[in-house]
VEXLODO-832199 format. One record per atom (N, C-alpha, C, O): x, y, z; residue in three letters. Coordinates in pm, whole numbers, padded with zeros to 5 digits, always signed. Example, Ala and Ser with C-alpha at 12.3 -4.5 7.8 and 13.67 -1.06 7.14 Angstrom:
+01319-00569+00780Ala/+01230-00450+00780Ala/+01320-00330+00780Ala/+01424-00332+00846Ala/+01285-00225+00708Ser/+01367-00106+00714Ser/+01290+00003+00787Ser/+01341+00114+00804Ser/
END
This chain:
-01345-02011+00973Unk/-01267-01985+00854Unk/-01238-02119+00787Unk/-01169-02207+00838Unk/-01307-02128+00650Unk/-01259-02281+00592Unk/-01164-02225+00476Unk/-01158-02111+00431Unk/-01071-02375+00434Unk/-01027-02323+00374Unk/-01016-02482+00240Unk/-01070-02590+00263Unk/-00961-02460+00153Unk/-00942-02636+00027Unk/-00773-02592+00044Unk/-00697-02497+00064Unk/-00779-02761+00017Unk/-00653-02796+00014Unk/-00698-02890-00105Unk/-00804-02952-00098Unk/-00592-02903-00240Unk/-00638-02999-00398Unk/-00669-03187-00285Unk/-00750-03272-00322Unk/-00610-03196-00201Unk/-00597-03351-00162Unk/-00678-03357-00092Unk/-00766-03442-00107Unk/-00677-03264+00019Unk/-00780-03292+00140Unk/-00909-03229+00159Unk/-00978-03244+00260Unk/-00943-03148+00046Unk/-01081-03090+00037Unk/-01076-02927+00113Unk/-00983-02847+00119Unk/-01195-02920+00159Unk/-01246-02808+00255Unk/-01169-02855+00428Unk/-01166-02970+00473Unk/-01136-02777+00472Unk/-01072-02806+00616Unk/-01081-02654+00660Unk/-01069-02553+00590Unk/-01111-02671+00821Unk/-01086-02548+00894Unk/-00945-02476+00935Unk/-00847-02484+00861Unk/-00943-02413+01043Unk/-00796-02359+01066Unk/-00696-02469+01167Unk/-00579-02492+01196Unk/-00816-02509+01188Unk/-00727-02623+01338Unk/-00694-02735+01250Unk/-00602-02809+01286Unk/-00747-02754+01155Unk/-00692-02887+01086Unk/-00605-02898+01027Unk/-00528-02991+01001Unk/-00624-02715+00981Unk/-00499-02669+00836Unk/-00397-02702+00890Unk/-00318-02786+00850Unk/-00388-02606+01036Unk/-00283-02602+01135Unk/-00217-02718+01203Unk/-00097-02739+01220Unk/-00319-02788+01238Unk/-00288-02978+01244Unk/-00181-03041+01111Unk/-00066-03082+01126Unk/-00248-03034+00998Unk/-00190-03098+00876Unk/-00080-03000+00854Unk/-00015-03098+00819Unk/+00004-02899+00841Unk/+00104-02795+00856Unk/+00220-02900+00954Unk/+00326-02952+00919Unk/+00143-02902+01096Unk/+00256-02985+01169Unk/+00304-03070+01130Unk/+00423-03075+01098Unk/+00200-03190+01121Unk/+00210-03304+01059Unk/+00332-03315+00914Unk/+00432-03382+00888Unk/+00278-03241+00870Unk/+00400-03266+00751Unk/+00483-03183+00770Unk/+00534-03162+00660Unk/+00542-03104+00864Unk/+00691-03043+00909Unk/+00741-03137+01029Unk/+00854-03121+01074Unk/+00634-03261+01094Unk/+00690-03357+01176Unk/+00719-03470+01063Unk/+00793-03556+01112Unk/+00689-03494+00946Unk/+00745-03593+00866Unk/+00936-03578+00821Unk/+00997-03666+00760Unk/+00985-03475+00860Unk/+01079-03436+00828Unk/+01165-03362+00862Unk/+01228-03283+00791Unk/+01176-03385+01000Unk/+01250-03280+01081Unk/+01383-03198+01070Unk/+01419-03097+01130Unk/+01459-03292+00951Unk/+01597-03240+00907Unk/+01601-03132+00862Unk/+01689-03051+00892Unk/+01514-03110+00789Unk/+01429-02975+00671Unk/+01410-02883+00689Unk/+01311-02871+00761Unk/+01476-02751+00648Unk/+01420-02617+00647Unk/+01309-02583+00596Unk/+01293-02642+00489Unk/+01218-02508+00625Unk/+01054-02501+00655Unk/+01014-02300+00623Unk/+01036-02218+00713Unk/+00962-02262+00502Unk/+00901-02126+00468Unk/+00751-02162+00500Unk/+00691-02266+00471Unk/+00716-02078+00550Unk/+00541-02031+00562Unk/+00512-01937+00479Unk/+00563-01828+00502Unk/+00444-01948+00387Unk/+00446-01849+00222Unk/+00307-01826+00233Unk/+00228-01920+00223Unk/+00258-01678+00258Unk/+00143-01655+00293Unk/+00120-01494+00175Unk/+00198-01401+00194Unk/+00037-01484+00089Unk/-00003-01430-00005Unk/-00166-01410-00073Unk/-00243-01503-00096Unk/-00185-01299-00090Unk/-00349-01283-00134Unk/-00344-01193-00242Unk/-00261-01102-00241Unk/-00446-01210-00361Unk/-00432-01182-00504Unk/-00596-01138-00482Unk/-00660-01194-00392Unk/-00660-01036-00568Unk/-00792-00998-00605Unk/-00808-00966-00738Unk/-00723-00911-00808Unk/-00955-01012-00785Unk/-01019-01003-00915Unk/-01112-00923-00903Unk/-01186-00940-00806Unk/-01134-00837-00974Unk/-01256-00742-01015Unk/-01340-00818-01053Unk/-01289-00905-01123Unk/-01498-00835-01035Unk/-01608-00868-01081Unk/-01721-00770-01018Unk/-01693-00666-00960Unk/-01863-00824-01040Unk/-01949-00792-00991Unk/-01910-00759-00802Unk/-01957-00665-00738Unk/-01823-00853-00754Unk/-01756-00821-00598Unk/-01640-00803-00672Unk/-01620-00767-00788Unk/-01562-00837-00572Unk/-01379-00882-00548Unk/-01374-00980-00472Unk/-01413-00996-00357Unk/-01318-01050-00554Unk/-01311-01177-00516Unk/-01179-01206-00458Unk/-01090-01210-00543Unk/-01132-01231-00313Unk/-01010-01235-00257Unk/-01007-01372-00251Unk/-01097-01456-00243Unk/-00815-01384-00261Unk/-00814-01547-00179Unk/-00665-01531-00126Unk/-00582-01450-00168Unk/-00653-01602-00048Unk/-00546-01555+00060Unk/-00498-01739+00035Unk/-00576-01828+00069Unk/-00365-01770-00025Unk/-00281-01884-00016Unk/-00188-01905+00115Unk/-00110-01821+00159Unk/-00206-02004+00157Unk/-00090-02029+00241Unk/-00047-02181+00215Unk/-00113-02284+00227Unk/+00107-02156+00166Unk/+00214-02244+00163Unk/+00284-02284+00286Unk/+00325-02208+00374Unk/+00295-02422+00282Unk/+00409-02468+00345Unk/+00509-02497+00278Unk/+00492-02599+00210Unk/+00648-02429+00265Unk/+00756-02523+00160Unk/+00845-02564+00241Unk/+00890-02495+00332Unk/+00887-02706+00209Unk/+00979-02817+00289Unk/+01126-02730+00174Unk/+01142-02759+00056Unk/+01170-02676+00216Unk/+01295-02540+00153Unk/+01364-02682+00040Unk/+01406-02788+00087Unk/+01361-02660-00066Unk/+01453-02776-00196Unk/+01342-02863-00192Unk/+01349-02921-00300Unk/+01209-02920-00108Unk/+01209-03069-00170Unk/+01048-03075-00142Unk/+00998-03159-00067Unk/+00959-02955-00224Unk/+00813-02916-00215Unk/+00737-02909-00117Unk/+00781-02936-00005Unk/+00607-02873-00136Unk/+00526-02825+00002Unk/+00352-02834-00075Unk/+00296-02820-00183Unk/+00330-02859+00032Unk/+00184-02806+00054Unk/+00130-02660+00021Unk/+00186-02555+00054Unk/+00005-02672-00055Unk/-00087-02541-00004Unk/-00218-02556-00019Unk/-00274-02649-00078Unk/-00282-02436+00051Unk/-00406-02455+00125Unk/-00455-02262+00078Unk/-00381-02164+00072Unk/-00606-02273+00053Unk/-00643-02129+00003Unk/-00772-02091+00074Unk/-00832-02185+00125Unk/-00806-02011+00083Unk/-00945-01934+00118Unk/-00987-01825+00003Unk/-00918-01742-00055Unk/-01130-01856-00008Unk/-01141-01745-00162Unk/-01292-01687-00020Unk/-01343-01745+00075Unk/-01309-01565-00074Unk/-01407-01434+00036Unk/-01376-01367-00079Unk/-01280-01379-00156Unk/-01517-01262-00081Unk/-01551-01159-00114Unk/-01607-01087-00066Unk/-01684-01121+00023Unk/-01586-00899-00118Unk/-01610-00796-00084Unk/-01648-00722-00152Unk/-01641-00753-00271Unk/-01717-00566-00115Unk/-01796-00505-00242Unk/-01661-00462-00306Unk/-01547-00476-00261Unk/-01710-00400-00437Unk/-01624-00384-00534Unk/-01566-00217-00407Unk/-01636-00153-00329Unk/-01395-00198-00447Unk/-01312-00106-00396Unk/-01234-00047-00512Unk/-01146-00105-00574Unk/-01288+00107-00538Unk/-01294+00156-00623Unk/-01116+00190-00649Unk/-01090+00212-00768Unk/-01009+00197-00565Unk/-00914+00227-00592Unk/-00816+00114-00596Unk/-00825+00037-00500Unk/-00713+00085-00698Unk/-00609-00008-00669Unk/-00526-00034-00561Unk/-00501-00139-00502Unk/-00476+00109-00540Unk/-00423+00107-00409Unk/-00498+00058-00283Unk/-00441-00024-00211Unk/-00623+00102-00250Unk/-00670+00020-00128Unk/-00700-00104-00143Unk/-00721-00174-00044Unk/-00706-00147-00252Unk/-00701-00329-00295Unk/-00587-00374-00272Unk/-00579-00489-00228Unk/-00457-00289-00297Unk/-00344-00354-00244Unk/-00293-00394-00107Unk/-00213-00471-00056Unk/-00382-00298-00075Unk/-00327-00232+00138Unk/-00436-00383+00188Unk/-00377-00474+00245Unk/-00568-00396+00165Unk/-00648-00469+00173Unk/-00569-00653+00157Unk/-00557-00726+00256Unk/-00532-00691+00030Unk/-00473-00782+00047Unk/-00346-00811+00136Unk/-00324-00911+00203Unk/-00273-00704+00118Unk/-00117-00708+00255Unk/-00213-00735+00359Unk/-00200-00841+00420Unk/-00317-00650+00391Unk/-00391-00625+00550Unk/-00378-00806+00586Unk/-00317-00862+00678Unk/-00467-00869+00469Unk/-00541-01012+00482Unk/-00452-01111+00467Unk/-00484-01228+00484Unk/-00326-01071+00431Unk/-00188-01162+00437Unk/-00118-01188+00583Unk/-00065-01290+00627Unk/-00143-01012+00664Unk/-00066-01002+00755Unk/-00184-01122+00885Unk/-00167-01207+00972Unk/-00300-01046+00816Unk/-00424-01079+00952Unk/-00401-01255+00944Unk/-00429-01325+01042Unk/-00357-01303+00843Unk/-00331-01497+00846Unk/-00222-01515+00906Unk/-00211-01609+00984Unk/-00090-01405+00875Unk/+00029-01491+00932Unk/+00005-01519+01075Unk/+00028-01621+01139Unk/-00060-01378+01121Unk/-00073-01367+01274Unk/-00147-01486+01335Unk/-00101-01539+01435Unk/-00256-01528+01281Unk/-00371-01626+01341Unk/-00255-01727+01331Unk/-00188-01746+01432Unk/-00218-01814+01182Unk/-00173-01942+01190Unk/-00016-01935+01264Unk/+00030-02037+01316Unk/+00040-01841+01264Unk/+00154-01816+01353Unk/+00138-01846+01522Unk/+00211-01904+01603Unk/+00058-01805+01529Unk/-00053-01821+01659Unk/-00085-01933+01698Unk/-00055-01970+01812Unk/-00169-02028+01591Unk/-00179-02114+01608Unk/-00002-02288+01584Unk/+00024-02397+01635Unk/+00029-02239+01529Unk/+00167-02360+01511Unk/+00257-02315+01622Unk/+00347-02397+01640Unk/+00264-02207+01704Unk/+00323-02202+01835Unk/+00257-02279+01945Unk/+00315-02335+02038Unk/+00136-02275+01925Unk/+00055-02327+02009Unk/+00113-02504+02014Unk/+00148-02564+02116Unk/+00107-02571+01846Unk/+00144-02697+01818Unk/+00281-02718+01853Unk/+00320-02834+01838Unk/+00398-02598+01916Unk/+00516-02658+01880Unk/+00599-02607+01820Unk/+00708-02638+01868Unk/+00608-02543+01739Unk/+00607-02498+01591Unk/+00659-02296+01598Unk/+00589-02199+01569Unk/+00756-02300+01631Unk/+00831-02173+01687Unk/+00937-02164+01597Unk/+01009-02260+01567Unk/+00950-02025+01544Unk/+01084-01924+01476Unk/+01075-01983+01325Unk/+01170-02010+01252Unk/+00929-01996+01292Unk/+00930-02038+01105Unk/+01000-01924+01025Unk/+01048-01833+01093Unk/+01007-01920+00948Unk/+01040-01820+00823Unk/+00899-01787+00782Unk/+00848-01879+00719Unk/+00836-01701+00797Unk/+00710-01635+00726Unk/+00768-01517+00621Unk/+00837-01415+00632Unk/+00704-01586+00520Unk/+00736-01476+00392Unk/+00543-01414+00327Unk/+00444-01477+00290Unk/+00576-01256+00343Unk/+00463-01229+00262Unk/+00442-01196+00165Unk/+00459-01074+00162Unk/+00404-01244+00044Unk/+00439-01259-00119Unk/+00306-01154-00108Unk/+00198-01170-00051Unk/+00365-01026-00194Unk/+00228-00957-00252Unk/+00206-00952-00357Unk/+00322-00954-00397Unk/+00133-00945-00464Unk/+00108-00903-00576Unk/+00102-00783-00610Unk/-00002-00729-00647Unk/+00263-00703-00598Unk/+00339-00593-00680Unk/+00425-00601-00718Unk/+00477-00709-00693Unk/+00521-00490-00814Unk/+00603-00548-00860Unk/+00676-00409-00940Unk/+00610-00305-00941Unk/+00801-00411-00999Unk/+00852-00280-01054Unk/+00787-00230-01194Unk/+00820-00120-01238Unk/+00712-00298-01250Unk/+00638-00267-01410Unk/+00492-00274-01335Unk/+00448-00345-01245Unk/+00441-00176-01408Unk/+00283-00179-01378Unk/+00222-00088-01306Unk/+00305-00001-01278Unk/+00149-00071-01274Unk/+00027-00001-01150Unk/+00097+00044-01004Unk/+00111+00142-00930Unk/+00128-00084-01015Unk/+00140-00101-00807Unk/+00336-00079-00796Unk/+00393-00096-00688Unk/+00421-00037-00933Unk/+00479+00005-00862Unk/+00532+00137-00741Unk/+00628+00165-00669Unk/+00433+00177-00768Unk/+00399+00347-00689Unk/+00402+00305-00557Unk/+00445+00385-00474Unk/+00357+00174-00514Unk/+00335+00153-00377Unk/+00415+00081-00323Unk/+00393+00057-00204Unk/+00529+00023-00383Unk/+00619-00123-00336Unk/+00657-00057-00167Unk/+00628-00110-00060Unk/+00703+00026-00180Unk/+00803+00092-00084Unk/+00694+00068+00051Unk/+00714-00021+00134Unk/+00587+00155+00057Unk/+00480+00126+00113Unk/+00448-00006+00168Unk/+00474-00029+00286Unk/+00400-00084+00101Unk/+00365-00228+00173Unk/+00457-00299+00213Unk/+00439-00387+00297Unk/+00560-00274+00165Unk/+00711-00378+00230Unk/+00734-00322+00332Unk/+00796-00400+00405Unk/+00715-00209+00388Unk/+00729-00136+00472Unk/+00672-00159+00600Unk/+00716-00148+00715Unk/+00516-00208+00528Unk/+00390-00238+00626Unk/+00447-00388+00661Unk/+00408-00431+00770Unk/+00479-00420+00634Unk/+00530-00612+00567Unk/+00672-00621+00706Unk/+00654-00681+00813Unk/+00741-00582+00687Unk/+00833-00578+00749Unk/+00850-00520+00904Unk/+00919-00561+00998Unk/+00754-00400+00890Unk/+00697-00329+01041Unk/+00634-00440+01136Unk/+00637-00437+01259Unk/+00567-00554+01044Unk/+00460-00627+01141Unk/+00553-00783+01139Unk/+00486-00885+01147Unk/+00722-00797+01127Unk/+00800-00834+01167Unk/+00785-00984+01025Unk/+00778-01098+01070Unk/+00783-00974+00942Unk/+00780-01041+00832Unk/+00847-01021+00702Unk/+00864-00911+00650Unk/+00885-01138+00653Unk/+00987-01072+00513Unk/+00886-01068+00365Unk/+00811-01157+00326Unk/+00908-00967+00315Unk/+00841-00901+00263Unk/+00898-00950+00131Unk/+01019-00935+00117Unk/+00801-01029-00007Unk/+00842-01031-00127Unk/+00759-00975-00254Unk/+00637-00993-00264Unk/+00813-00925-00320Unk/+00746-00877-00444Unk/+00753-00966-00570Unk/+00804-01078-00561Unk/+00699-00918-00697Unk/+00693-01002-00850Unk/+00870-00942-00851Unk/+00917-00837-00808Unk/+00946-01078-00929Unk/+00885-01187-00931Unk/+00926-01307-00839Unk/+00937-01425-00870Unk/+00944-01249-00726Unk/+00941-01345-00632Unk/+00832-01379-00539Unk/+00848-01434-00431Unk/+00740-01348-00581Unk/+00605-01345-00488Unk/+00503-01453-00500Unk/+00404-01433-00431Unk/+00501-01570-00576Unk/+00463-01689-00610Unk/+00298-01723-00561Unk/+00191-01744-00618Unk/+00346-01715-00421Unk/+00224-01720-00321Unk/+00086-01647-00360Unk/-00024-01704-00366Unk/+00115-01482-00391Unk/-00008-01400-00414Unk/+00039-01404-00593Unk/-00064-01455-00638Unk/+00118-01385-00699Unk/+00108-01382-00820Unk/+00079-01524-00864Unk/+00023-01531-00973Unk/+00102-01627-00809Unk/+00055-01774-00890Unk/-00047-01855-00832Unk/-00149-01872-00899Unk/-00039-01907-00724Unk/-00121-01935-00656Unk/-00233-01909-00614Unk/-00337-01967-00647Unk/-00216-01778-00504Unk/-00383-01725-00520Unk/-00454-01667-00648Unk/-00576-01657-00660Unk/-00347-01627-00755Unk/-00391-01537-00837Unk/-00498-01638-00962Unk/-00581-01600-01044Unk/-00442-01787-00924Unk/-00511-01888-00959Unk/-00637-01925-00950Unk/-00709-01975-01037Unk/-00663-01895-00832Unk/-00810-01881-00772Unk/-00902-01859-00784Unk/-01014-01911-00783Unk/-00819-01703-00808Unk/-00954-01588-00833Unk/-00975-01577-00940Unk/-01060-01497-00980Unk/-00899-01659-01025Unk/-01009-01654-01175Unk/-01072-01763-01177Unk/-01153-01770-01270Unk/-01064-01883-01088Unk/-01206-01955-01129Unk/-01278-01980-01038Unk/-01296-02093-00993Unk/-01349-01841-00985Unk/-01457-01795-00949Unk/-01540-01707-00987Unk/-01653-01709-00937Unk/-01503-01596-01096Unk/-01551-01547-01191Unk/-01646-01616-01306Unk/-01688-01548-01399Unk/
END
């Protein structure tokens, strides 16, 4: 699994996970969010990208993205369930992995791209649900930064 970071290029998961420590060991005083979020574009595929933030809580953070694609999925709703799925399937791995480093009882937040106006409010109830079942705090637009700004960044310039 590779992933870009704007400074450090293309990096894998052990490095991501390396550089994550590293800059939550620059600052140990600091409260620390793991902001993990995935946004999709319709094209010829779907183009996913799954963001993960580090925020140093008041005084900025890092982030790091993965863009994958899939055949086109004819319904919104399973595009939504699909990105929560690929939000939850990261917290678990890099959660996994920064316990391994040390790195125990973060704040993991999963930013989705829904929200009370639009399409996907039919489903909020639903994925926060899923979000929260798999022991994670669950955010929507417009607090969802991670999957509405960030990844959602992405996936348009790959189109």
């Amino acid at each position: 699994m590779n992933f870009v970071n704007p400074t450090r290029g293309r990096i894998d998961l052990d490095a991501m996970s390396r550089d994550i420590i590293d800059f939550m060991a620059e600052d140990t005083e600091s409260k620390y969010t793991l902001i993990i979020g995935t946004d999709s574009q319709l094209g010829r595929m779907v183009c996913f990208v799954t963001a993960i933030i580090i925020y140093r809580n008041g005084k900025g953070g890092r982030f790091y993205y993965r863009r994958f694609f899939n055949k086109r999925i004819p319904s919104l709703r399973q595009r939504i369930y699909m990105e929560t799925s690929y939000s939850l399937d990261m917290a678990n791995i890099l959660t996994e992995n920064l316990n391994v480093g040390g790195i125990d009882n973060l704040n993991v937040e999963i930013h989705m791209d829904v929200g009370n106006n639009g399409k996907t409010k039919e489903i909020i109830r639903e994925v926060v649900n899923l979000v929260i079942g798999c022991g994670y705090m669950a955010k929507i637009k417009p607090d969802s930064c991670g999957a509405s700004k960030v990844a959602d960044k992405y996936t348009k310039c790959a189109m």
